[in-house]
Each structure stands twice: as C-alpha cells, then as structure tokens.
C-alpha angles and dihedrals in degrees: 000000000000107000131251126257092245085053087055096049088047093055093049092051083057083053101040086061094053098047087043103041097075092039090048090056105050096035082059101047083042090059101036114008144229084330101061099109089065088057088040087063094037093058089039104035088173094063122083135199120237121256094269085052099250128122120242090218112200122182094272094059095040088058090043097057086052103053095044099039098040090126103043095048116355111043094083102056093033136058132227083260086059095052088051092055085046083057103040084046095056083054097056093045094057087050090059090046091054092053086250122170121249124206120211094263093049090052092047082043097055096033095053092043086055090040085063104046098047092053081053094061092038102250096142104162090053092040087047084050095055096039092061091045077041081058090040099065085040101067097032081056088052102045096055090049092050083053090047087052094048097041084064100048089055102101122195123263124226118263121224104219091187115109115244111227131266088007108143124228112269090245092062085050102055138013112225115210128295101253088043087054095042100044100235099108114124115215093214090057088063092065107093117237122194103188085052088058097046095053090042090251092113124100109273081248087072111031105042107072102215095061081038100064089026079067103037121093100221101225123192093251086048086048100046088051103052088039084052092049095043091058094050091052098050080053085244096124126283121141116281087228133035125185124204112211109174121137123260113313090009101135108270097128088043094050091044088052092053091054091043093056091041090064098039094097083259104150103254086228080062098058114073121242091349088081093056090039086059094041087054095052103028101247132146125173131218118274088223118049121153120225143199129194121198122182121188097200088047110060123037117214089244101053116098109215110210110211131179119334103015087289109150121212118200103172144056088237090056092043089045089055100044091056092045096045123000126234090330096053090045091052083066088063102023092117089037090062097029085057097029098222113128127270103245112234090260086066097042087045083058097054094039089059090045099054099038129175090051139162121193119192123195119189133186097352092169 
C-alpha cells in the first residue's frame, strides 16, 4: 500500500540526521574547538551527555544546535537561506512529533527544503534520497489532479428508460441474502467492528473468516496490503507499519479485519480469493502468527481489564503485551504498567522479538 505524506517526511528527517551529524561535528569543533561539548551543555543545560561523555545527537537536536549556535559555527559555511530552512525545518519536526497532518504540498515543502540543505553541507547520497521520495509526492500530487480533472470532464450520458425486451426483473437474476429477503437485516450490524471480532461478539460474517473473505472484493489496494503483510511476516520484505488513510467510511476497519482473519492459522485455501491471490504470487503465511487488537472506542484509559488468572492490566502497553503474549509477554512490562510510565523501545524491541510473527492492529485511536 503506497505510503502516506507524513511517512515520507518522517523518512526524510532519518535521513536528514545522517546527512547533518558529521557536518554538525565538525562545523562545531571548527568553530570551537575540542571543548565544544562543554558549550553544547552550557547553552542546553537540559540535555546530558551519555556515560562514556558523548551526545546521542537526533535530528531535533541537530536542528536545534544549529539554530542556537549559527554564529559560533555555522555562519561562515552557510548563508542566512540556509538558517530559514533550519527554522522551517524545526517546525515541521515538531508537527511530526505532534502526530499533525501534511498535505502534499507540505510534504514537497518540507522534503525539498531538506533536500537543499543537505546538498549545502555536502551530504549527496541522503539529498539524492529525499529528492526521489521529493519526486515521489510530486507525481502522486499530479496524478490525482489529472483524475479530479477528468472526473469532471466526464458528462453524463442519456438513459434510455425504456425497458429492453425480454430483460428479467432484477429479483428473478440474482438472490440477495437471506436477511436481506427475509427483512431481518439490521443496518448497525453492517458496521465492522474489530474489537467485536477479536472477542468472538461479532456476526459470524464478520468473524469467521471463510464467509469474511467469501464476501470481500479483493481490490488492488486490499491486495497490495495483505501481499505486503504476508511477506513481513514470512520475514521476505514488506514494510514493519503500515498506516490507512481513506476518508470516512472508506474501508480501514474492513481492510484491518482482512489482515486480522489471514494470520489467524485459518488455511489460505479456506479463505476465498486470498488462496488464488498467494498462489499468484507464491506466498504462504506462518501458521502461527501473534496478534494483537487494539481498539481506541472500546476500552477507556481508566478501565482496568482483568485477564487469566486475576492478572489486571491498566495500560495499552500491558494490554498490548497480554494479547501478544500471554502472562509471560505481560511480565516484560508488569512495572511499567503497575507504575504507568512507558516501556522505552529497547524493552518493546525485546518483546517484539519474543513474540514474533506478530500483527498489531490499532483501530479508531482519536
């Protein structure tokens, strides 16, 4: 599945800290020499060096030292345009950091602006790398405009109202379902529900994944998605996250339930349409794949959930971990959700790996 804008500017700030880092360092013990950690802390005093006395330096802070210490190091090698893109940049990081939305003009904005800065400090091979995701953007923007316009070119043709003869009623060509014959069919029931699948409350349509898939078109979005996941998790490539952006009513939940029933142990030649989609493309899944479902509307962050054995779970990280692995998964993270203070990524790594093959799905998080 193609990737959002806010993936791509994400992927250009990893790069921006590798193409900065070296230039950083040496612009700094240029301009002050083999002392210039010691001015680093003075002028931010919140930041601390590691136990061997070095700095871990991110892009944030990259962007940081060069916005606070131009004079000192960087005014000489860089011009006032270049501070303005150090600056716009800081805003853009921050936007990522606070989950904001980017257009596809803000993600050409802020790509092409990292594209330029890191050809001024010499960094090629990461400035060559944003400006193909740059390009990217560029021709998935003009693509969809070209669609819009024709979309509104496109007139509509007459309708003959006559009928044709000899054409049969729709009703004596095909048989709609039985609730839908028989007038019992509830329109809330037709809303998917992934938290309903995941604890078996859902309509067997829904959570049995033969009549799911029987009644699934397998689009080519839908398709690139579960091929990409299959591959990830037969370890064979495929990308580690993958974010759904549709509009309302736009098939997230559907698509997160399609990927939900292909990792449930279900035999692919079980599954409609997906058996003759791996067999296309030679893929094959793990029996055993670990999931986790995570549902923002059915769980407050006050309720306590109470699991086997009289264990209570307080957080999303425990719950997270209970799903993934049971009692000895959720003993990882037990202090982290007695105490309610974050596992760091060293101690979610560590579960990942433990409970690998796994699929996490995360629905309506507002």
């Amino acid at each position: 599945m193609a990737k959002s804008t806010r993936q791509y500017v994400f992927e250009g700030m990893e790069h921006m800290q590798n193409g900065l880092h070296p230039f950083v360092l040496r612009s700094l013990e240029a301009g002050m020499g083999k002392g210039w950690p010691q001015e680093v802390i003075s002028r931010f005093p919140e930041w601390r060096p590691e136990g061997n006395g070095k700095f871990t330096l991110d892009t944030q802070k990259l962007l940081k030292i060069m916005e606070r210490m131009w004079n000192d190091a960087f005014r000489s090698v860089l011009d006032r345009s270049h501070r303005s893109m150090v600056n716009e940049l800081i805003d853009v990081r921050n936007t990522l950091a606070h989950d904001g939305k980017f257009t596809y003009d803000d993600a050409e904005r802020a790509l092409d602006s990292m594209r330029r800065l890191l050809e001024a400090v010499s960094a090629g091979k990461a400035a060559e790398e944003i400006g193909a995701m740059r390009d990217t953007i560029l021709r998935t923007k003009f693509a969809e405009l070209q669609r819009n316009e024709e979309r509104k070119k496109t007139t509509r043709s007459e309708i003959m109202v006559d009928t044709v003869a000899g054409l049969l009623p729709w009703r004596e060509v095909v048989e709609p379902h039985q609730d839908v014959a028989t007038g019992e069919f509830q329109q809330a029931e037709f809303a998917a529900d992934l938290a309903k699948v995941h604890n078996g409350s859902a309509p067997s349509e829904y959570s049995n994944p033969t009549e799911f898939f029987a009644r699934t078109y397998l689009t080519d979005g839908l398709s690139t998605l579960l091929t990409g996941a299959a591959k990830r998790l037969s370890a064979a490539g495929g990308d580690p996250v993958v974010e759904l952006q549709t509009n309302f009513g736009g098939g997230k939940t559907h698509s997160m339930l399609a990927l939900y029933h292909m990792a449930g142990g279900t035999p692919v030649q079980d599954l409609p349409g997906l058996d003759q989609l791996f067999e296309r493309d030679g893929l094959t899944v793990p029996q055993k794949i670990n999931r986790a479902v995570l549902v923002g509307t059915s769980r407050g962050p006050q309720d306590i959930l109470t699991v086997e054995g009289g264990q209570k779970i307080r957080t999303t990280w425990g719950e997270l971990a209970w799903q993934l692995g049971g009692a000895e998964a959720f003993a990882m993270v037990a202090e982290n959700d007695a105490s309610g203070i974050a596992p760091g990524s060293n101690l979610l790594e560590a579960l990942f790996k433990k409970c690998a093959p796994s699929l996490i799905l995360i629905d309506e998080w507002v």
